[in-house]
C-alpha positions, -999 to 999 in steps of 0.1 A, spaced: 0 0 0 13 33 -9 1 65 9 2 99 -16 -16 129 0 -49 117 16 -49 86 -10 -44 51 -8 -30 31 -37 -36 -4 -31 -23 -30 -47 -40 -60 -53 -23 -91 -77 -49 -95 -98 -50 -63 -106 -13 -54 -117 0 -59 -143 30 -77 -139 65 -68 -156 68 -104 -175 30 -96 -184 38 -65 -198 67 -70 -218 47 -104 -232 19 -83 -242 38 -57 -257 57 -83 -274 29 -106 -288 11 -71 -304 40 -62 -322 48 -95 -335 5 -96 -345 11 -63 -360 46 -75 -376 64 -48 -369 104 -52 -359 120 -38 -327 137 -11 -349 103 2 -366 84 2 -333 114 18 -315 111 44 -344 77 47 -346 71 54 -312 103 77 -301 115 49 -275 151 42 -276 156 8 -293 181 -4 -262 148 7 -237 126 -12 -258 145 -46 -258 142 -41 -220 111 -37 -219 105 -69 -243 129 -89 -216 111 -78 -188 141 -60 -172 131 -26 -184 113 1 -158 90 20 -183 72 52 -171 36 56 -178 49 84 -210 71 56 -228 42 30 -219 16 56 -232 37 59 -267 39 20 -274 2 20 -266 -6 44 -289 15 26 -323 0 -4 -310 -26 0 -311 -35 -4 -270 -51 13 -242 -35 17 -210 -55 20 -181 -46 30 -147 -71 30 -116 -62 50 -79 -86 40 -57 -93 66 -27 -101 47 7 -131 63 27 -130 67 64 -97 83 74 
């Protein structure tokens, strides 16, 4: 549980998404899309090295470099703060 100004961000495993799961389904659309490493990495800004990370499941994306391989893949990317009542 993380605590950011008056709001609790709770974590809860099924609902993150987990690095491996990331990285497989970033992955598994580009390969549907056929599109190479080096057309995505172009095609979305994202340095070719970070994307291979990513791919590997070693890579720490922020939500802006996340947001961009959504967006030439075609993907939404969702992201839910819940606020805890009573404190």
């Amino acid at each position: 549980m993380l605590y950011v100004d008056n709001l609790f961000i709770l974590y809860e495993k099924s609902n993150i998404l987990h690095t491996e799961e990331l990285a497989n389904n970033i992955k598994s659309r580009r390969k549907i899309l056929e599109i190479s490493q080096n057309d995505l990495s172009e095609m979305s800004g994202i340095g070719l090295r970070t994307l291979k990370e990513i791919e590997r499941g070693k890579g720490n994306p922020t939500l802006e470099v996340l947001n961009k391989l959504a967006e030439v893949l075609g993907l939404e990317l969702l992201l839910t703060i819940k606020k805890v009542s009573g404190n």
